[in-house]
C-alpha positions as CSV (number, residue, x, y, z in Angstrom):
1,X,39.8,-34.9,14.9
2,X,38.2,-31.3,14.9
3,X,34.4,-30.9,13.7
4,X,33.9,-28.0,12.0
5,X,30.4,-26.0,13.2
6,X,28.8,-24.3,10.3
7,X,26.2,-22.5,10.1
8,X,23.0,-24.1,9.0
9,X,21.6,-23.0,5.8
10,X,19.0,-20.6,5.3
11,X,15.8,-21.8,3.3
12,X,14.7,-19.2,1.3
13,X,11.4,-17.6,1.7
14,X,9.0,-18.5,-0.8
15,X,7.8,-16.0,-3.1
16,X,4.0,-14.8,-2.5
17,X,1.6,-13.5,-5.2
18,X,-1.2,-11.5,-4.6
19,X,-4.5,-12.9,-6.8
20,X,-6.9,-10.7,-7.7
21,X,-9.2,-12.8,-9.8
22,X,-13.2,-13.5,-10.4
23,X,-13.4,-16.4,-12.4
24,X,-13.1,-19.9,-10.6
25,X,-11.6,-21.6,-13.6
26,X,-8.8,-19.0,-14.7
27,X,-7.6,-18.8,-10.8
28,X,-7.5,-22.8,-10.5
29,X,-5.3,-23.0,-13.2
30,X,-2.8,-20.1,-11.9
31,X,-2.8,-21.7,-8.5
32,X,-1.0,-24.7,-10.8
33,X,1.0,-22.3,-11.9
34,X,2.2,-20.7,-8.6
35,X,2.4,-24.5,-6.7
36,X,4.5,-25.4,-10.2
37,X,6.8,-22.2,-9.5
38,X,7.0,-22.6,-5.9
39,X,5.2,-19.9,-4.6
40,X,2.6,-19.1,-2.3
41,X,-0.5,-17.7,-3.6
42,X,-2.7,-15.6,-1.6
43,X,-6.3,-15.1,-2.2
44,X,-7.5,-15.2,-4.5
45,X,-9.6,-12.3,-4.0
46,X,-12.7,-12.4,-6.3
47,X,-14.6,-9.2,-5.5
48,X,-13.5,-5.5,-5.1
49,X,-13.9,-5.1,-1.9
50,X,-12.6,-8.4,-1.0
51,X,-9.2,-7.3,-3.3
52,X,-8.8,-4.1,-1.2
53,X,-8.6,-5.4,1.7
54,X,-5.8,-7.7,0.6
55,X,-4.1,-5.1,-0.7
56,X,-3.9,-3.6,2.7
57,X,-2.8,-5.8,4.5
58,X,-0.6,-8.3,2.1
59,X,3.2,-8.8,2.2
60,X,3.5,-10.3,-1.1
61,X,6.0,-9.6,-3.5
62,X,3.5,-9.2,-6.4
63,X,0.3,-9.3,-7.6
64,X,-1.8,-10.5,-10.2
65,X,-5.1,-8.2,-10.9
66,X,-7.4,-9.1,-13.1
67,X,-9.1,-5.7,-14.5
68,X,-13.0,-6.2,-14.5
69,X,-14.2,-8.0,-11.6
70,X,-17.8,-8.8,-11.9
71,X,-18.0,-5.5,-13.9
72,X,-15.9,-3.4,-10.9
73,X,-12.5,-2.1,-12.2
74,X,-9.4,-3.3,-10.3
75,X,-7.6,0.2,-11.0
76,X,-8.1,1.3,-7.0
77,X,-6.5,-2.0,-5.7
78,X,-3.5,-1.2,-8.0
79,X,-3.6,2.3,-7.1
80,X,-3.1,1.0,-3.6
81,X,-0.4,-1.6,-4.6
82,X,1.7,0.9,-6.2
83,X,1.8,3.6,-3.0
84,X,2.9,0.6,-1.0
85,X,5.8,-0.6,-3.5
86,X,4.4,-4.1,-4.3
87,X,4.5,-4.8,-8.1
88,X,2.0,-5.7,-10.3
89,X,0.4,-6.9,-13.3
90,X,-3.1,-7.0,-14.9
91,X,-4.7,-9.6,-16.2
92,X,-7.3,-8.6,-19.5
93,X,-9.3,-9.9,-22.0
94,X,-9.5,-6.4,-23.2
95,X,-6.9,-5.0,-25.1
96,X,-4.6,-3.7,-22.0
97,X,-2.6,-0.3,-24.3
98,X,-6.8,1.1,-24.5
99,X,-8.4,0.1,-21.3
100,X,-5.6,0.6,-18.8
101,X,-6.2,4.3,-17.1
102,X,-3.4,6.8,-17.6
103,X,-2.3,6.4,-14.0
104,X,-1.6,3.0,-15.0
105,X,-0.5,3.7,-18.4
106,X,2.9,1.8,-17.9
107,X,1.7,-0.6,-16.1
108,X,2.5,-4.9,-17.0
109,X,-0.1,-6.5,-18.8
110,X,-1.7,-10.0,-20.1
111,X,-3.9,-10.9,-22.3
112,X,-6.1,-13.6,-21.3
113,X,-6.5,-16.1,-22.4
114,X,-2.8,-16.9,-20.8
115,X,0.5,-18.0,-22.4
116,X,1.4,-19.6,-19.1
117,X,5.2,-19.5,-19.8
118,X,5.0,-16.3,-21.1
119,X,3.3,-15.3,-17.9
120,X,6.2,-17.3,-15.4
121,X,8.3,-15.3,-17.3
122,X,7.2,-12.1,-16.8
123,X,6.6,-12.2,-13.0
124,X,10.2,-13.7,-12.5
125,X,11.6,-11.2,-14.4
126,X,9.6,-8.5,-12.1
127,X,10.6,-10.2,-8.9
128,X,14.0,-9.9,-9.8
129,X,14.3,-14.1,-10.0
130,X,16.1,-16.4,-12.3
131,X,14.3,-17.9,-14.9
């Protein structure tokens, strides 16, 4: 009897998402989300500073930015984001078509508080992953 070698099957990487989020609450309950999803969630990154750096360095394949962070905008973290080609969306309680800068102007948006399947939705759909 021959025995047929095949290859072993590759695991797929888990997707990783970029936090960007102040409030302790709000980023417990998306860490749920992203465990629930199966992906990886990095930071989250609570102050500005603390965001940029993130967003230097990260190899996610989206983030989540929440716009005011402790009363610093988010829009130079995203500005970053977008020259490296990682996607992204903002998180508001603000009403995202008025506050978002016109650099961002096209940018994904929620509204917080979150429709959390609204919210799966929209980052599968960005990363290009099955719902």
């Amino acid at each position: 009897m021959t025995t047929v070698a095949t290859a072993p099957q590759e695991i797929p990487a888990r997707r990783k998402v970029l936090l960007v989020e102040d409030s302790p609450l709000v980023a417990m309950s998306l860490e749920t989300l992203f465990e629930d999803m199966d992906w990886e969630m990095e930071g989250p990154a609570t102050r500005l500073d603390e965001a940029l750096a993130l967003a230097e360095t990260t190899d996610a394949d989206i983030a989540l930015l929440d716009v005011n962070l402790d009363g610093e905008m988010s829009w130079a973290v995203a500005d970053l984001l977008k020259v490296r080609g990682i996607p992204f969306v903002f998180a508001t309680g603000y009403d995202g078509a008025s506050v978002l800068p016109v650099a961002h102007g096209e940018a994904h948006f929620v509204s917080k508080p979150f429709q959390i399947t609204e919210l799966e939705t929209l980052l599968r759909e960005i990363v290009g992953e099955d719902i």
